[in-house]
LUMMAR-163373 format. One record per residue (C-alpha): residue in three letters; x, y, z. Coordinates in Angstrom, 2 decimals, decimal comma, always signed. Each point is the difference from the previous one (the first is absolute). Example, Ala and Ser with C-alpha at 12.3 -4.5 7.8 and 13.67 -1.06 7.14 Angstrom:
REM LUMMAR-163373
@rest: ALA c1: +12,30 c2: -4,50 c3: +7,80
@rest: SER c1: +1,37 c2: +3,44 c3: -0,66
REM end
This chain:
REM LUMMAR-163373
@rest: UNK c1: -8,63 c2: -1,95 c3: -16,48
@rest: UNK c1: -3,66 c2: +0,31 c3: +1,28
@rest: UNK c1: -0,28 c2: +2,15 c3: +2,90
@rest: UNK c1: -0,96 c2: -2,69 c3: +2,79
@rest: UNK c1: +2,35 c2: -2,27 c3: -1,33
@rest: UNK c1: +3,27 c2: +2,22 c3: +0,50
@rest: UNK c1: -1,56 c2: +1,12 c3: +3,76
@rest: UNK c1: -0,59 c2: -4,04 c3: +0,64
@rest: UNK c1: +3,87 c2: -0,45 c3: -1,05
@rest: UNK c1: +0,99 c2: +2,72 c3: +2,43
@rest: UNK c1: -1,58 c2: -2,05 c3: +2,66
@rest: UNK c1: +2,43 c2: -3,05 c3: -1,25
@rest: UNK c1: +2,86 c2: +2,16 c3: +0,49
@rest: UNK c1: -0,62 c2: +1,63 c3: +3,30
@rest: UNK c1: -0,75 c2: -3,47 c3: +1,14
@rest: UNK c1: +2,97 c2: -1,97 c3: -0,85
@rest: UNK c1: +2,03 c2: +3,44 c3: +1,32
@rest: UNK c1: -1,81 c2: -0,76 c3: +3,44
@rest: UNK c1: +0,95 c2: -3,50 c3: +0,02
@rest: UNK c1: +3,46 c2: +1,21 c3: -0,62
@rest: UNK c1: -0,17 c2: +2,20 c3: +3,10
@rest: UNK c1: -1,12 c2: -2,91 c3: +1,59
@rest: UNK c1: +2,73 c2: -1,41 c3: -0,49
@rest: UNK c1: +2,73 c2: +2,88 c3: +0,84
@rest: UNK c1: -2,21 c2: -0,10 c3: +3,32
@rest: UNK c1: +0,76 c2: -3,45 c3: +0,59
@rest: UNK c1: +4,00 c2: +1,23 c3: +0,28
@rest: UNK c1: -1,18 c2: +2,90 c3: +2,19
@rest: UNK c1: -1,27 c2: -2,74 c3: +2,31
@rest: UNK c1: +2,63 c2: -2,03 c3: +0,16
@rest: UNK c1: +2,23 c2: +2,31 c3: +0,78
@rest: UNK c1: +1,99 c2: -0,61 c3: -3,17
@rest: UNK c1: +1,41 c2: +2,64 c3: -1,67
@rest: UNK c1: -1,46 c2: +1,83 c3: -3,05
@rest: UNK c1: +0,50 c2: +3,08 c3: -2,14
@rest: UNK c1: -1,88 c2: +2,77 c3: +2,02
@rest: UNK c1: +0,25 c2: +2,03 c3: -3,25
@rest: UNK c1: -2,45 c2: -3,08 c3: -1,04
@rest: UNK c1: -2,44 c2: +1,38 c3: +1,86
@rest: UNK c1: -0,09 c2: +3,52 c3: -2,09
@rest: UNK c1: -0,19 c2: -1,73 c3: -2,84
@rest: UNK c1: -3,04 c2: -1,41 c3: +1,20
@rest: UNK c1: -1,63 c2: +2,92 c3: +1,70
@rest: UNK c1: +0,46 c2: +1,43 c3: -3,39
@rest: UNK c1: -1,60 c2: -2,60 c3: -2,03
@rest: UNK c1: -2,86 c2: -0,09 c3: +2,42
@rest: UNK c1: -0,26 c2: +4,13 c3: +0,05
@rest: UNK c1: +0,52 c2: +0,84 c3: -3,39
@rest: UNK c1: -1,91 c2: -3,02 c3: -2,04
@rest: UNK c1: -2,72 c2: -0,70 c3: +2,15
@rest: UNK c1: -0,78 c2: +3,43 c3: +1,63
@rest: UNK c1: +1,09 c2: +2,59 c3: -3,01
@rest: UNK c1: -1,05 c2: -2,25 c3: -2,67
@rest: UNK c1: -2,16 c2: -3,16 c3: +0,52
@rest: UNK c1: -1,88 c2: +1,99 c3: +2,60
@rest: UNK c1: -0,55 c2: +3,31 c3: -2,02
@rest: UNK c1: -1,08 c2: -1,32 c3: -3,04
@rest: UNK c1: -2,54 c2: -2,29 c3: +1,79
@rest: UNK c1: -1,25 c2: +3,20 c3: +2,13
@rest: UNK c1: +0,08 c2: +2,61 c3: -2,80
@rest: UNK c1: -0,84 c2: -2,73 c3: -3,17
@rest: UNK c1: -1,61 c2: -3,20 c3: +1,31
@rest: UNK c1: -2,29 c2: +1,61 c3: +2,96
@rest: UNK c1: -1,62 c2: +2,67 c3: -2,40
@rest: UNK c1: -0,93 c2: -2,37 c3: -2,49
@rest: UNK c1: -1,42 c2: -2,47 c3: +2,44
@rest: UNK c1: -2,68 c2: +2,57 c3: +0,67
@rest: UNK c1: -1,74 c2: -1,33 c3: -3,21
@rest: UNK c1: -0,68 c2: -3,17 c3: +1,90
@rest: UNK c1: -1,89 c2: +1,72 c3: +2,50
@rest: UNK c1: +2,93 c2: -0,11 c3: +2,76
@rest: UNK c1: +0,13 c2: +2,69 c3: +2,10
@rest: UNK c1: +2,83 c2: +2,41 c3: +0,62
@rest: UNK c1: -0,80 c2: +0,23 c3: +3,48
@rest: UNK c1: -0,93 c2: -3,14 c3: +0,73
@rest: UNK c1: +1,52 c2: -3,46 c3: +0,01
@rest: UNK c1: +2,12 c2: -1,65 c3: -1,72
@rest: UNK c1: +1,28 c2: +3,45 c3: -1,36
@rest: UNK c1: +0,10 c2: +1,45 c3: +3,08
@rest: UNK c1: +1,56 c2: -2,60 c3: +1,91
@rest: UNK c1: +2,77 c2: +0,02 c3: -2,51
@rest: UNK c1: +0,78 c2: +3,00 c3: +0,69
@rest: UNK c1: +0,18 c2: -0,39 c3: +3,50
@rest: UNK c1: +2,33 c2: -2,85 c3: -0,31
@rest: UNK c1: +1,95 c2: +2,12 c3: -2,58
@rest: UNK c1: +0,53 c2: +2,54 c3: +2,79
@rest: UNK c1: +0,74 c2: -2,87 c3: +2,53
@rest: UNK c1: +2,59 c2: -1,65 c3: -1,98
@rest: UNK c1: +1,10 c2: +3,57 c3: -0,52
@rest: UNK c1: +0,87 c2: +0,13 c3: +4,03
@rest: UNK c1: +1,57 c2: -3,81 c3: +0,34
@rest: UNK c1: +2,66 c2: +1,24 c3: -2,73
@rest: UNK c1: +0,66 c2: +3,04 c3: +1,59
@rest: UNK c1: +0,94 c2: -2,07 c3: +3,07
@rest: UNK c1: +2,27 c2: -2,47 c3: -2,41
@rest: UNK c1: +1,63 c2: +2,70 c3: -1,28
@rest: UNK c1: +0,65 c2: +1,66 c3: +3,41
@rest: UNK c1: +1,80 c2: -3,25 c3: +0,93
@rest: UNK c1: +1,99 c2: -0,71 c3: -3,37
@rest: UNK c1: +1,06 c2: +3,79 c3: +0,74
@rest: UNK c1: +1,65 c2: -1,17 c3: +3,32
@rest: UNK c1: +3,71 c2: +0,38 c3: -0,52
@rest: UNK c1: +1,62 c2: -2,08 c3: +2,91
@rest: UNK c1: -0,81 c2: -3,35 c3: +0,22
@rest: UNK c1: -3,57 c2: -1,16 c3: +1,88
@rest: UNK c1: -0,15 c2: -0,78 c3: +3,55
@rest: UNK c1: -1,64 c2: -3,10 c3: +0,57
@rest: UNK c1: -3,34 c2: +1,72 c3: +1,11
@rest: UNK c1: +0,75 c2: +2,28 c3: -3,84
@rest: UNK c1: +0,08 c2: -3,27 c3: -1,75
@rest: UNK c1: -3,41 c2: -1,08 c3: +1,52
@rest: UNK c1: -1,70 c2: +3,39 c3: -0,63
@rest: UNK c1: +0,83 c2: -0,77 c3: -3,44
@rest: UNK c1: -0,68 c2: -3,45 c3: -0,61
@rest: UNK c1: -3,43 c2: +0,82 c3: +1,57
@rest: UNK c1: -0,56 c2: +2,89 c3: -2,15
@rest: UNK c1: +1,51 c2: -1,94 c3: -3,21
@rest: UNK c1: -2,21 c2: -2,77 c3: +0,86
@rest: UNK c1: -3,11 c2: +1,69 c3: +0,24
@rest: UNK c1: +1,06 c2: +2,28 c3: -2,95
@rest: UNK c1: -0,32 c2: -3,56 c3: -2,07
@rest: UNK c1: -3,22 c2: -1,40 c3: +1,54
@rest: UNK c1: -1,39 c2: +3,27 c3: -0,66
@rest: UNK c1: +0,77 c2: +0,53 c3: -3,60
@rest: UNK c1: -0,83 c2: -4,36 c3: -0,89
@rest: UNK c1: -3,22 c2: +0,86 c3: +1,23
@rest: UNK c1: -0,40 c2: +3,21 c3: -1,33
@rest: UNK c1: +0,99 c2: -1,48 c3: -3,72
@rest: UNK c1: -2,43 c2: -2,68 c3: +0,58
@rest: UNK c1: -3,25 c2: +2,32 c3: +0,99
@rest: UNK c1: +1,12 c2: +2,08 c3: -3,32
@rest: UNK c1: +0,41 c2: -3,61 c3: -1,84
@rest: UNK c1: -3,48 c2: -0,96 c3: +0,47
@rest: UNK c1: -1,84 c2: +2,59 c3: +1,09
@rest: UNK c1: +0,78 c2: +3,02 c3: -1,87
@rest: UNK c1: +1,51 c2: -1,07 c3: -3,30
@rest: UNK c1: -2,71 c2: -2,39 c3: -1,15
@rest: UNK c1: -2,48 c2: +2,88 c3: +0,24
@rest: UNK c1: +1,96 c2: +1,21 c3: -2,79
@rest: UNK c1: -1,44 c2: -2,65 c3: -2,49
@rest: UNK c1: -3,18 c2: +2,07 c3: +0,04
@rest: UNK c1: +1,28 c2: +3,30 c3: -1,43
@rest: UNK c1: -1,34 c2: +0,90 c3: -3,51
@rest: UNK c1: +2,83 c2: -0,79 c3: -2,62
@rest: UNK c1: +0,39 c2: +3,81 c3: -0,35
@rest: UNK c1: +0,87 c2: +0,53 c3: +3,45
@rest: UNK c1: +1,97 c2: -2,90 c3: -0,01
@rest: UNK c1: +1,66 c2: +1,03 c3: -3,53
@rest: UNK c1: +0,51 c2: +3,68 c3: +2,13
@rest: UNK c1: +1,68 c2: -1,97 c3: +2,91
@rest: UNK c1: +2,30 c2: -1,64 c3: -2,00
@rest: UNK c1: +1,21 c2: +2,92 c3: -1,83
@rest: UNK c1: +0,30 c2: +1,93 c3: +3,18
@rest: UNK c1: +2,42 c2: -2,51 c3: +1,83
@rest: UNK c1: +2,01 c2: -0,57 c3: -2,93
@rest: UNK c1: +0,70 c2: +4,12 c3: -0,05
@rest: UNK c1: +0,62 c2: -0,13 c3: +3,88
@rest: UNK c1: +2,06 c2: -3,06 c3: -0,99
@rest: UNK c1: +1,93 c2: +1,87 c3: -2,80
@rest: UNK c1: +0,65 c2: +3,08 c3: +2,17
@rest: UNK c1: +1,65 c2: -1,99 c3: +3,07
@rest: UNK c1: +1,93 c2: -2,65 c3: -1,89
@rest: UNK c1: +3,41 c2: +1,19 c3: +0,40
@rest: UNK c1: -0,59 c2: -0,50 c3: +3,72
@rest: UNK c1: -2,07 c2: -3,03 c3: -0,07
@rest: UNK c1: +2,60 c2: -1,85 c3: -1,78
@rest: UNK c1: +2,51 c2: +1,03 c3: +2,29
@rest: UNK c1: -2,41 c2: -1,60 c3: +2,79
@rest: UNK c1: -1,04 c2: -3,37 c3: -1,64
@rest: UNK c1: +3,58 c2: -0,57 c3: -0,54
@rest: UNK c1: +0,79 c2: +1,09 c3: +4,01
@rest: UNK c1: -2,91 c2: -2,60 c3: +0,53
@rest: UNK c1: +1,46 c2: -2,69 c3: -2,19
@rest: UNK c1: +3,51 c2: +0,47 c3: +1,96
@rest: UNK c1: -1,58 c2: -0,64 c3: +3,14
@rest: UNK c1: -2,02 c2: -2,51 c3: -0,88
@rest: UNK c1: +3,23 c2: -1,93 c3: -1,35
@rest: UNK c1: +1,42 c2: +0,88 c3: +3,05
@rest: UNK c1: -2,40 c2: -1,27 c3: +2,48
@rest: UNK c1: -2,90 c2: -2,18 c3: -1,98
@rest: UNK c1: -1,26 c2: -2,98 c3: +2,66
@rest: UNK c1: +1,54 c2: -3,24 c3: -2,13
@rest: UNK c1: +2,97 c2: -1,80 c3: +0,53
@rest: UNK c1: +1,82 c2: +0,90 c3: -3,01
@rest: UNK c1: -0,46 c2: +3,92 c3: +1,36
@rest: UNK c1: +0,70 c2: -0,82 c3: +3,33
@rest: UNK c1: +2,93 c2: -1,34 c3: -0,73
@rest: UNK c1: +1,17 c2: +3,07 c3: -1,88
@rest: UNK c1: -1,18 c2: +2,11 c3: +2,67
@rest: UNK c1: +2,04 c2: -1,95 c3: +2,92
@rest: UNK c1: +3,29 c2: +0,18 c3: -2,29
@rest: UNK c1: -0,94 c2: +4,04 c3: -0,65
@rest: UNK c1: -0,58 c2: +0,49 c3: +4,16
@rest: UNK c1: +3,45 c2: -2,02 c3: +0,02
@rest: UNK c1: +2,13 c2: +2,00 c3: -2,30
@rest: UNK c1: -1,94 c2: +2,94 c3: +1,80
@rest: UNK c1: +1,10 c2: -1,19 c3: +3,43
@rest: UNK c1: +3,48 c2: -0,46 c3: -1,09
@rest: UNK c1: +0,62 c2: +3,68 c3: -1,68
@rest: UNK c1: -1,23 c2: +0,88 c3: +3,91
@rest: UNK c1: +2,34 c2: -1,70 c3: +1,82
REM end
């Protein structure tokens, strides 16, 4: 698969993973109960894929290459992406900090985390959408060499992370089954939080 095309189907994932979260947050707010260990799964999801992988191979493959398009490393977009790399960075160090909790959350927890959670979401939407169609169309302009180079350079980083990456679409597929935003899911996910609930009591 062409370079930009597997990075642009990363973007599909992490998004309908967010919307998931969404979701699971929409429990957290209501007070009903969910899996907390649903909450590692998605810090890990969110760590692993998007900062060890998507993020990586866009800094270390995509950035360089972009160069031949006359953007700068230093200077925006490129540098603002890393900035928001490094931001994002610091919102899921604060996620994981609360998944890590072991007791249950006090009512001022829960907020703290729904805020956090919240503007974990809003940041990374708008983040995918800056990269979307501001970054990844400048990528039409590379010489078919570099692009041909690109290509070959994700699929190795590709090749050398599979095992794991497998293991973290499929986490993402779980939780999107879990948690999706449409009736058929939501039903599914009220009869999980019930058979949940019941192994509680």
């Amino acid at each position: 698969m062409e370079a930009m095309q597997s990075l642009a189907r990363e973007h599909r994932l992490i998004l309908r993973t967010l919307e998931a979260f969404e979701a699971y947050l929409g429990y957290v707010e209501a007070t009903i109960a969910v899996d907390r260990f649903d909450l590692h799964r998605f810090v890990a999801f969110f760590r692993d894929f998007c900062g060890l992988n998507h993020h990586d191979k866009e800094e270390t493959l995509l950035f360089p290459a972009l160069l031949e398009v006359g953007l700068g490393w230093n200077l925006d977009p490129l540098s603002r992406l890393r900035r928001e790399h490094d931001q994002e960075q610091y919102l899921m160090q604060s996620l994981e900090h609360s998944a890590l909790q072991g007791e249950a959350w006090s009512a001022d927890e829960r907020q703290h985390f729904l805020n956090i959670a919240k503007e974990f979401i809003a940041f990374q939407r708008s983040h995918v959408r800056f990269e979307n169609t501001e970054v990844y169309p400048r990528a039409e302009r590379l010489s078919e060499t570099t692009r041909a180079r690109l290509t070959r350079d994700v699929e190795r980083f590709d090749d050398a992370m599979r095992v794991r990456n497998d293991r973290l679409v499929e986490l993402s597929e779980i939780l999107t089954r879990a948690y999706a935003l449409n009736e058929r899911s939501a039903c599914e996910g009220a009869n999980r939080m019930a058979r949940f609930s019941a192994r509680q009591s």
